[in-house]
N, C-alpha and C positions, 0 to 999 in steps of 0.2 A: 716148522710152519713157515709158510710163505707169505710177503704180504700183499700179493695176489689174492689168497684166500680171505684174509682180514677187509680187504678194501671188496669182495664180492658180498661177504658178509653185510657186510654194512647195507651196501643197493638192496639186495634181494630180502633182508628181512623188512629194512624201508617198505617196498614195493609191496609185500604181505599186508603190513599192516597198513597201510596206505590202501590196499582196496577191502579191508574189513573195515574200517572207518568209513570208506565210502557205500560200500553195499549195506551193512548194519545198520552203522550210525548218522548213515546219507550226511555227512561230511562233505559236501561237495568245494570247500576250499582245501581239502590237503592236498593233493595236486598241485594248487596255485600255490600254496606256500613253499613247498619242497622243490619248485621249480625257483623259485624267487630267491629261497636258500642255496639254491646251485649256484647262482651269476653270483648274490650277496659272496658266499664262502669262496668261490674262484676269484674275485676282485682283493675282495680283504688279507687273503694268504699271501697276494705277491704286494698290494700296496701295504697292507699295517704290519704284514711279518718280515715278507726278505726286503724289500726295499729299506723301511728304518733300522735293518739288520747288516745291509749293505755297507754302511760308513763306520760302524763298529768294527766289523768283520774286516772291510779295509786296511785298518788301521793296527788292530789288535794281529792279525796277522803278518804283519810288516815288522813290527815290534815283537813279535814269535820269531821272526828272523833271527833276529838282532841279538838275541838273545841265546838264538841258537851258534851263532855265529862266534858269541865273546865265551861260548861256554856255560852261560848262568845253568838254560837246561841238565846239563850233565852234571852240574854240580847237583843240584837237587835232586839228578835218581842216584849218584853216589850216596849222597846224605840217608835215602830213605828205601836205597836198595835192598838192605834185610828183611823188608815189611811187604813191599813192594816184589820182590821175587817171587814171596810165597801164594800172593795173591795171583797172580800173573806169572805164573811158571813157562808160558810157552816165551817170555817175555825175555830177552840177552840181556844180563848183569849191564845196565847203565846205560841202556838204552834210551836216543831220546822221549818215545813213547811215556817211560815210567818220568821225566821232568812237566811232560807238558801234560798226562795225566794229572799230576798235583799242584798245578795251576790252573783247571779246570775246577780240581775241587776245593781247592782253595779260595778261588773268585765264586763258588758257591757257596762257600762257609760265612762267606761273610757280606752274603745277596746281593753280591755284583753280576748278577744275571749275565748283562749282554755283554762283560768282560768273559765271562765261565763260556760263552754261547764257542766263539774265536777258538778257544785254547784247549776247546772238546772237539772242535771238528778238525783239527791239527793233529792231537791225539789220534782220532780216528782215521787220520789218513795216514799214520804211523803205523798203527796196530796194522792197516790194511796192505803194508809192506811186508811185513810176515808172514799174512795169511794165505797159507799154498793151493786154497779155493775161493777166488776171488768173489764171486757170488755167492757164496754162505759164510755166515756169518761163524769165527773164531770163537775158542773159549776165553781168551783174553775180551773181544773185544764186547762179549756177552755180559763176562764180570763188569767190563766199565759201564757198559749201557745202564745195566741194573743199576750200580751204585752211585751213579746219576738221577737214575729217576727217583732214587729214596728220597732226593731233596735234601740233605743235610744241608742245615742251615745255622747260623751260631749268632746272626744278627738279623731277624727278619723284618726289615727296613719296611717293606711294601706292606705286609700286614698292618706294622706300627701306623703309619699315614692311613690309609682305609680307615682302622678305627677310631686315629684323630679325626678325620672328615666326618666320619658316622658320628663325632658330638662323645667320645669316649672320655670320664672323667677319670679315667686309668689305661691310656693306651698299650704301655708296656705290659699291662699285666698278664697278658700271654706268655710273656718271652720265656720266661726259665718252664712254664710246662710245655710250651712249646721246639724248647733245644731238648727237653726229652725225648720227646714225641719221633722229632726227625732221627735222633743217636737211635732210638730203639730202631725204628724202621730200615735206616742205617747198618744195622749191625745184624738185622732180620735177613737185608737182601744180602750179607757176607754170607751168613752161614746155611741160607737156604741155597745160594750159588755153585758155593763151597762144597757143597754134600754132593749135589748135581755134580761137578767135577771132581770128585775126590781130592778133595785138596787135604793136606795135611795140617793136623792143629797142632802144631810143635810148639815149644817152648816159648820160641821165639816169636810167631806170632801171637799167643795168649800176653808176651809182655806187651808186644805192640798194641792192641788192641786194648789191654785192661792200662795202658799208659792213655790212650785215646781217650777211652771215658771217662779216667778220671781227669784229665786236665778239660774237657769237655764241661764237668759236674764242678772242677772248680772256678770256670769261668762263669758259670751261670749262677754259682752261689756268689760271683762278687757283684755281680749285676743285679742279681735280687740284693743286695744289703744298700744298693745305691739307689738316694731318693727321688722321688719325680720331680718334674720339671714345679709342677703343681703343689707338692709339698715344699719343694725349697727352688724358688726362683732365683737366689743371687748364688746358688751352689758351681755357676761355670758348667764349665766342661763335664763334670761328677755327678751328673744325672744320667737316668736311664736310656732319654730320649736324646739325650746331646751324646752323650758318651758313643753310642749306639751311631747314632749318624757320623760322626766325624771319624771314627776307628777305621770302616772298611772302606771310607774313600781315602782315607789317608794313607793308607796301607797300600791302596792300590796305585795311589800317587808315588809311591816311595819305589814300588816296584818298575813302573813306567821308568822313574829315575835312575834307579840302578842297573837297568838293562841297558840305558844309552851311555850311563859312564861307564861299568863294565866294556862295552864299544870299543870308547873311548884310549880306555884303557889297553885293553888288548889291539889297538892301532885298527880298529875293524873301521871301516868305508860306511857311518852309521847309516846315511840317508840310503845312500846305494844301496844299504843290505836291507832297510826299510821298505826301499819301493819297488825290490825284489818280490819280497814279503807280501806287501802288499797287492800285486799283482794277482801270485796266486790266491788271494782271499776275491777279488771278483772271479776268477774261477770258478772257486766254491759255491759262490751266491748263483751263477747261472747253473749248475748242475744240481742244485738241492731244488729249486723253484718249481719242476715238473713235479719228484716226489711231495712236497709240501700242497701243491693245490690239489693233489691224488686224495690225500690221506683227510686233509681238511674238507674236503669237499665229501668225501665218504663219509662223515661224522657226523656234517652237519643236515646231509639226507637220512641218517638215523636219529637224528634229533628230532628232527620238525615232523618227519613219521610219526613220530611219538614213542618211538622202542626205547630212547633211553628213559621217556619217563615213566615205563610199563614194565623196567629194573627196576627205578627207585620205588614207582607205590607196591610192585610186586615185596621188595626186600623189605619194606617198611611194613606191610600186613602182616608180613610173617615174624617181624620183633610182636608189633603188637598185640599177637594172638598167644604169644610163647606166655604170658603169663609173669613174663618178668617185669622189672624195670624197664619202662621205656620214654624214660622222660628225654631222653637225648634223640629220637627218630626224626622229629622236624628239621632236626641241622643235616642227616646221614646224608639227604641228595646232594651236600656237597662235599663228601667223599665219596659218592661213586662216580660224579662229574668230573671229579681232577683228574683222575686217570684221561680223561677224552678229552676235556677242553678245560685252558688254565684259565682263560675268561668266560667261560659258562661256571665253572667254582665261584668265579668273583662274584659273579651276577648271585647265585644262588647267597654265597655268605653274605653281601652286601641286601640281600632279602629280607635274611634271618635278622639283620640288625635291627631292619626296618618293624619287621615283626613283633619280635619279640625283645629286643633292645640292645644296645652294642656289647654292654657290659651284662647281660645276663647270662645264665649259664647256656643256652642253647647259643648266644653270641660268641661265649668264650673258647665252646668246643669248636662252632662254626671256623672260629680264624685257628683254631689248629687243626684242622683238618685240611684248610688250605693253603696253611703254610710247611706242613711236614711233608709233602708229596710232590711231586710235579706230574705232567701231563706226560703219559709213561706213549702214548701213543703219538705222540707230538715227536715226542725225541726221539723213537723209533724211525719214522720217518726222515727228520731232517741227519741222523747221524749215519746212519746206514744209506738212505739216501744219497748220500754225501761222495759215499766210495765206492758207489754201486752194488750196494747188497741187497739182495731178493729174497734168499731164504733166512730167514731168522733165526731157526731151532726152535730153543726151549726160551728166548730171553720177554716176550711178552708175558704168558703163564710165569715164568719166574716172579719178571718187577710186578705184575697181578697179587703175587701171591707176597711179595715184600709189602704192596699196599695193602693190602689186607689186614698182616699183621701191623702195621703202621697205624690202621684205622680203630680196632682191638685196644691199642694199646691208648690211644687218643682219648677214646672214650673213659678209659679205665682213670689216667692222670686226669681229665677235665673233674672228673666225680673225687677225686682227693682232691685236688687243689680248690674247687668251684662249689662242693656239696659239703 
């Protein structure tokens, strides 16, 4: 698949439903709207995404140098190359690719977004050195797309805030259904990938993997036994919400630090290899910028069309006619929004709060639904984007079908932990 066709898609069912509206239902502002949404989503993609993505990206790429430079990279795909091989086969034993992939997902494990944003599209310009068809898209760099867009997340900072603002008298109380949620999704887009590629389930990866979950499940059992902020205010640091905040910026302070003494150490030129670094990361930002206002702007003329919300009341008629259980429908539009837009999920969960209450159970499913995904067409765009890929393959239908089961499995934990 191209994202050519993706981004046609988008205008042309727009356009349909944009003059059924208007002939039917004499609608005579959709036009005005979806034109107003073109200039709005063309402005907002280069001011509120790559520009405040700019100084990150600057920076974080400079610091990828530096790193690359003292070795830290090669140390870590040595450390995690039996895991890492199998996953990534077309990938050379120690490659940097497989270092700056697990600082991608490492600065998303622990929802440092606009660090993760730097050390995916470095990745992706690695993986894009291998690839002997520079316009379609590798099976390496397919598995990474997907297991990005799963969102694994193992602190999710941004949810916690959202539902402290929305008045929550238990903001954490997500978290541990929530590192479910993203692990299952997680581990959905390995083995739906996986299969797609034939990859092999050896020994070796089943340890990997079942070592994964469970140090996953015992982290989150030690975070659920630790009290709120609310229950025990002179507890320090050993609350959910402190614990939680200061782990993955300190983490990511320790790493900033150990790449410049590592530097240091190996006699490396740190600023010089920094502003090497650095260079190519404005690189990056002006060649992602066409693709990003491309893809945003195709989205948001299927929005204000009304196509995406003629998926959600379509998909929501059809739970509520099945005859089951459907007390969880009012929250679903904000898992089929993440996929397309990470702040149309916001807007939508930040609804649900309003609605029905931050801490209720349509609240509680609402913030895991947008906290176990990300916006699978967002990072299509700006990763592939990045190194000039056109053709995609199978990687949208895939992370679709990773969020899927992400979304399954959401509902399923919210109804144990919430009913």
């Amino acid at each position: 698949m191209a994202l050519n066709y993706v981004w046609i898609f988008f205008f042309l069912i727009g356009l349909v439903i944009a003059l059924v509206k208007l002939i039917v239902f004499q609608d005579y502002d959709i036009f005005r709207k979806i034109v107003e949404g073109i200039f709005d989503a063309s402005k907002s993609s280069v001011m509120d995404i790559a520009l405040p993505l700019t100084g990150v990206m600057v920076f974080f790429m400079g610091l990828m140098n530096i790193g690359e430079k003292a070795g830290a990279i090669n140390l870590l795909a040595r450390w995690l190359n039996p895991f890492m091989k199998r996953l990534f086969p077309e990938v050379p034993d120690r490659h940097p690719a497989m270092g700056q992939m697990v600082m991608n997902f490492s600065a998303n494990m622990l929802g440092l977004d606009n660090a993760a944003t730097p050390f995916g599209l470095k990745a992706m310009e690695s993986l894009q050195t291998l690839n002997p068809n520079k316009e379609t898209a590798s099976n390496a760099q397919i598995m990474f797309l997907v297991l990005h867009t799963s969102g694994l997340t193992l602190i999710p900072l941004s949810i916690i805030a959202y539902r402290a603002g929305a008045g929550s008298t238990n903001p954490t109380g997500v978290f541990v259904p929530l590192m479910i949620a993203t692990v299952t999704a997680t581990i959905a887009s390995i083995i739906v990938t996986a299969i797609y590629q034939r990859l092999r389930f050896d020994w070796v990866m089943i340890a990997w993997l079942t070592a994964l979950i469970s140090g996953v499940l015992l982290f989150a059992a030690f975070i659920y036994q630790l009290p709120s902020v609310k229950d025990a205010p002179n507890a320090g640091l050993f609350t959910k919400e402190t614990f939680s905040n200061v782990l993955g910026n300190l983490i990511l302070f320790l790493v900033i630090c150990a790449f410049i003494i590592g530097g240091l150490l190996k006699k490396v030129h740190v600023f010089d290899a920094f502003i090497e670094g650095a260079q190519q990361g404005w690189q990056v930002i002006i060649k992602i910028i066409p693709y990003l206002v491309g893809i945003i702007v195709g989205i948001r003329v299927f929005r204000e069309s009304g196509g995406l919300d003629a998926i959600i009341q379509g998909i929501s008629w059809v739970f509520m006619n099945l005859g089951i259980n459907n007390e969880f429908v009012p929250s679903l539009p904000v898992a089929i929004m993440r996929p397309f837009s990470g702040g149309g999920g916001r807007g939508l969960m930040l609804d649900v709060f309003k609605n029905y209450g931050v801490d209720s159970f349509l609240g509680n499913l609402a913030s895991i639904f947008q906290g176990s995904a990300d916006s699978t067409f967002y990072i299509i765009a700006l990763y592939f984007g990045s190194v000039g890929i056109k053709k995609v393959r199978y990687a949208i239908w895939a992370g679709m079908l990773a969020d899927l089961i992400g979304v399954i499995s959401a509902i399923f934990i919210a109804y144990l932990f919430f009913k």
